[in-house]
C-alpha positions as a Markdown table, in Angstrom:
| # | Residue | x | y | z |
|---|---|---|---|---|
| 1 | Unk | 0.0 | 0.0 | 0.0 |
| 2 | Unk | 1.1 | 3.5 | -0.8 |
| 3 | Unk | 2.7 | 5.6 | 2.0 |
| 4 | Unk | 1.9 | 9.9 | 1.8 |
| 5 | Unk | 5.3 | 11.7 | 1.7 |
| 6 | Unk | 3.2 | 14.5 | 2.5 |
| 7 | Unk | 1.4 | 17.8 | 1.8 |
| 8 | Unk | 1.1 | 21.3 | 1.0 |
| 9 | Unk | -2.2 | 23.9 | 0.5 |
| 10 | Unk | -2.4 | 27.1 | -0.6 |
| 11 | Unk | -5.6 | 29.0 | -2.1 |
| 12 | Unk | -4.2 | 31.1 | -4.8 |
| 13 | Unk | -6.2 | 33.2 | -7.1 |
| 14 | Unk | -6.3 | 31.9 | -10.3 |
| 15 | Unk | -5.1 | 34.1 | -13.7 |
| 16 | Unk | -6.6 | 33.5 | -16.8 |
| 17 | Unk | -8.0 | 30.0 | -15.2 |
| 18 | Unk | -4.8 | 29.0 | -14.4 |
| 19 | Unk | -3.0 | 27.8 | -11.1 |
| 20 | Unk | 0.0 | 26.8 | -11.4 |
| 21 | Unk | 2.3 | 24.3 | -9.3 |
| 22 | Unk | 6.5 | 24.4 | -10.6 |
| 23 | Unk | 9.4 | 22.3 | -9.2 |
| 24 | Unk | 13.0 | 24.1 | -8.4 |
| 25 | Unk | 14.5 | 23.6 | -11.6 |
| 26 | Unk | 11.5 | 25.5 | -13.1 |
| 27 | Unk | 12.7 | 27.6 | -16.2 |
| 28 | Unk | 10.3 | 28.7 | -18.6 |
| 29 | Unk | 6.1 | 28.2 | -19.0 |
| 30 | Unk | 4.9 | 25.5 | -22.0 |
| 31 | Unk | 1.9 | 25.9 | -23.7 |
| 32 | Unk | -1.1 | 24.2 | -21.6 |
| 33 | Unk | -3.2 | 22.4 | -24.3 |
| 34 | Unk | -6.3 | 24.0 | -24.2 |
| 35 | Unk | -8.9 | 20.9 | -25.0 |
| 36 | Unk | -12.1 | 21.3 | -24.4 |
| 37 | Unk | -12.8 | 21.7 | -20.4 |
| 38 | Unk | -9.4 | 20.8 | -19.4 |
| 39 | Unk | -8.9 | 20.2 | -15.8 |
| 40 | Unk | -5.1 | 19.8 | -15.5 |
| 41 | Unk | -1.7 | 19.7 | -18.1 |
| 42 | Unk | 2.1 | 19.1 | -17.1 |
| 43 | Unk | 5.3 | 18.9 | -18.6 |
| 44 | Unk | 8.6 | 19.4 | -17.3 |
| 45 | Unk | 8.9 | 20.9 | -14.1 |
| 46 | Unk | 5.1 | 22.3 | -14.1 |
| 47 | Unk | 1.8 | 21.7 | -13.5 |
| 48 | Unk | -1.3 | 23.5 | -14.5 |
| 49 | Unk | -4.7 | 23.3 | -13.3 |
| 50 | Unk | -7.6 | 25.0 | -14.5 |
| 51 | Unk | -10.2 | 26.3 | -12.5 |
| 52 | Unk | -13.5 | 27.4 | -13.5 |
| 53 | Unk | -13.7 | 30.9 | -13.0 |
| 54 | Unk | -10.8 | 33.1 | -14.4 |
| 55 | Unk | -10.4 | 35.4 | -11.2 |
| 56 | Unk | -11.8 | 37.0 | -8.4 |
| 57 | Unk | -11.9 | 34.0 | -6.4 |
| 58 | Unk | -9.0 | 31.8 | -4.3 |
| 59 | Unk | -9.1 | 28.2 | -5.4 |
| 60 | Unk | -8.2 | 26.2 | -2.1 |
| 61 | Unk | -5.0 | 23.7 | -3.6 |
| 62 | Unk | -3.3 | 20.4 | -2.0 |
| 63 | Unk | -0.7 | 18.7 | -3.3 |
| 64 | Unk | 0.2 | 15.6 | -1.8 |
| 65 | Unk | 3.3 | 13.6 | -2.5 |
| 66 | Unk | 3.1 | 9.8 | -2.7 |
| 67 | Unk | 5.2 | 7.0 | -2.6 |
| 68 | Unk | 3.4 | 5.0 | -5.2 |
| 69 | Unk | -0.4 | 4.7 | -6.7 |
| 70 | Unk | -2.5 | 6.8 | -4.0 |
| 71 | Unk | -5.6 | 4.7 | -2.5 |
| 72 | Unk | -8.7 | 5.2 | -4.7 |
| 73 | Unk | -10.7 | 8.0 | -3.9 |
| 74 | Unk | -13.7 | 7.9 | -1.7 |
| 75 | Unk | -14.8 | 11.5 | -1.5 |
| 76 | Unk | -17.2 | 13.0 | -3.7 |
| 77 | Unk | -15.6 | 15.1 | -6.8 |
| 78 | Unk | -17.1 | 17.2 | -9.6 |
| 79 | Unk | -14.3 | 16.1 | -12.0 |
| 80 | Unk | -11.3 | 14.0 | -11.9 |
| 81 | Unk | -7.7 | 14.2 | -14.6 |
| 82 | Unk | -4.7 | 12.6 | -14.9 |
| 83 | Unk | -1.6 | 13.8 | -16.7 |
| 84 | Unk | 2.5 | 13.4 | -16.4 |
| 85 | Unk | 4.6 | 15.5 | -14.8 |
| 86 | Unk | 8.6 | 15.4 | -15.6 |
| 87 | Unk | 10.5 | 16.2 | -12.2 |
| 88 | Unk | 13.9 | 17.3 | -12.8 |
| 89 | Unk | 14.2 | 18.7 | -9.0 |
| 90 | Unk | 12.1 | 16.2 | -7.1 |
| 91 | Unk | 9.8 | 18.5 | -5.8 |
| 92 | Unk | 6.6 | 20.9 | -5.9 |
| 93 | Unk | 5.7 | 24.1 | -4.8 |
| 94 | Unk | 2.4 | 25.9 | -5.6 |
| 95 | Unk | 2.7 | 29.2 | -7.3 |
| 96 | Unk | 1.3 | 32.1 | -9.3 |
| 97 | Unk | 2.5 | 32.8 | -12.4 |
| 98 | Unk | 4.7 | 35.4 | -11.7 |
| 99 | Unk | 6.6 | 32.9 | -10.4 |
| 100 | Unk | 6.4 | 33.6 | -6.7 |
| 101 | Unk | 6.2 | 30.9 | -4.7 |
| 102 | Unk | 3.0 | 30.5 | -2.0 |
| 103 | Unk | 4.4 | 27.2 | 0.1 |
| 104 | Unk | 7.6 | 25.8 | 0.9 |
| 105 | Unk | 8.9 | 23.1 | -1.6 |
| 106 | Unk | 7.7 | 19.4 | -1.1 |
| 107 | Unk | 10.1 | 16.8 | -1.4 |
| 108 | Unk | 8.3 | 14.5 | -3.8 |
| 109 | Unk | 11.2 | 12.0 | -4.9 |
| 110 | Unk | 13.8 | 11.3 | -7.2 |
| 111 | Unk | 13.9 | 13.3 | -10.9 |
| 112 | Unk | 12.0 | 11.1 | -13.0 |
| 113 | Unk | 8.1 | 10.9 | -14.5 |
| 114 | Unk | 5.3 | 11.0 | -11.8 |
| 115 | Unk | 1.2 | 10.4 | -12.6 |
| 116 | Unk | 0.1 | 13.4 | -11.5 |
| 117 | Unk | -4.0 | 12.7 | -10.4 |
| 118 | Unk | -6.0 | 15.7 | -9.9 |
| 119 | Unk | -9.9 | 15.7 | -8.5 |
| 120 | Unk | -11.3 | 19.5 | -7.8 |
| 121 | Unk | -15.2 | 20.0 | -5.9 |
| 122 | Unk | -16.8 | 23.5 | -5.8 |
| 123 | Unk | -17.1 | 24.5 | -9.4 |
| 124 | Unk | -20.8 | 24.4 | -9.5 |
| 125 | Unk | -21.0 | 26.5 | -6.6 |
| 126 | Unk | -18.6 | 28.9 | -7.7 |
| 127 | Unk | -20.7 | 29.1 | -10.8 |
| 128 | Unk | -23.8 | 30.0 | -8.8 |
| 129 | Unk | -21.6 | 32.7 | -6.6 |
| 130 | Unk | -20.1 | 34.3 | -9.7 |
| 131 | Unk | -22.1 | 38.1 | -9.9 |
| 132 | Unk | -23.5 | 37.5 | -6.7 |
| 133 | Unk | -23.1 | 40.3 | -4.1 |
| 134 | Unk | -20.5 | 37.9 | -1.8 |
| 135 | Unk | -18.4 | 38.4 | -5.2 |
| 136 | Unk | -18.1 | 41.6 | -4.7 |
| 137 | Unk | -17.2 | 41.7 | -1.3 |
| 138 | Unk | -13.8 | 43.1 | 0.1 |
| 139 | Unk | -12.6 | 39.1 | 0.4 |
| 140 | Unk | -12.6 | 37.3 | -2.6 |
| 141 | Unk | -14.5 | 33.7 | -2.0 |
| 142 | Unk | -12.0 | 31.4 | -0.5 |
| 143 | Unk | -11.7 | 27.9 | -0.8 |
| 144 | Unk | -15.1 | 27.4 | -2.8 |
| 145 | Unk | -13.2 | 25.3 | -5.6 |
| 146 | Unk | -11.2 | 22.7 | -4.2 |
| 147 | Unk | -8.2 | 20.8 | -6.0 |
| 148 | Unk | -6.8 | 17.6 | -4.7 |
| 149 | Unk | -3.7 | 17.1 | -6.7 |
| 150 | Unk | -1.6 | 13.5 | -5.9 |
| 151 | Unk | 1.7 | 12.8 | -7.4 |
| 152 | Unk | 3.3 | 9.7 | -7.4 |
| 153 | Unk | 6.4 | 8.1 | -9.4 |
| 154 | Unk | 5.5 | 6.0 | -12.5 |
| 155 | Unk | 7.3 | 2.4 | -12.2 |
């Protein structure tokens, strides 16, 4: 049975529908390929989810390291992806796309190709929120779409 490495969260606000997690030796953006209602892309050193709404919102992120295949997922999801990361660092850090890093990196293994598994819950909601007064408020809405992303090294 698989073994989590561990963790790290951060709610970013997305640009342009994008979050996006990097490892250290990040060096330049690729292209996401924009098919229709993409939920996640990767390549080297990068991951990019897509959230629903292109701002005024935080998206609430995990990313959890694993040791091998994560347990299947019990939890109720809107929408599920899978994609494959290329780690040339061994680890992750969630980011904006400036480039700034919001957590600490996470150790996530030895360079190599991971399966990167993404599951995200809220978007419905944050559909129905979207031009509502709480929109407008002085806080963004927080934590209303929810990404779970797992990585784990392919064998």
């Amino acid at each position: 049975m698989a073994t989590r490495l561990g963790s790290i969260d951060a709610t970013p606000v997305p640009e342009r529908c994008l979050i996006t997690i990097i490892g250290a030796d990040f060096d330049t953006f690729d292209h996401p390929d924009p098919t229709p209602h993409p939920l996640c892309w990767a390549s080297t050193e990068q991951i990019h989810l897509f959230s629903e709404i292109s701002s005024g919102h935080r998206a609430h992120v995990r990313v959890e390291a694993w040791d091998g295949p994560a347990p299947p997922e019990t939890d109720e999801w809107e929408a599920h992806g899978r994609t494959e990361l290329r780690s040339t660092s061994g680890t992750l850090s969630i980011s904006v796309l400036d480039e700034r890093l919001l957590t600490p990196p996470l150790p996530i293994g030895e360079p190599g190709p991971y399966t990167v598994d993404v599951h995200v819950t809220g978007r419905r909601r944050l559909r129905a929120l979207r031009g509502q007064d709480a929109w407008y408020a002085d806080e963004p809405p927080t934590a209303v779409e929810r990404f779970r992303v797992r990585v784990w090294p392919q064998a």
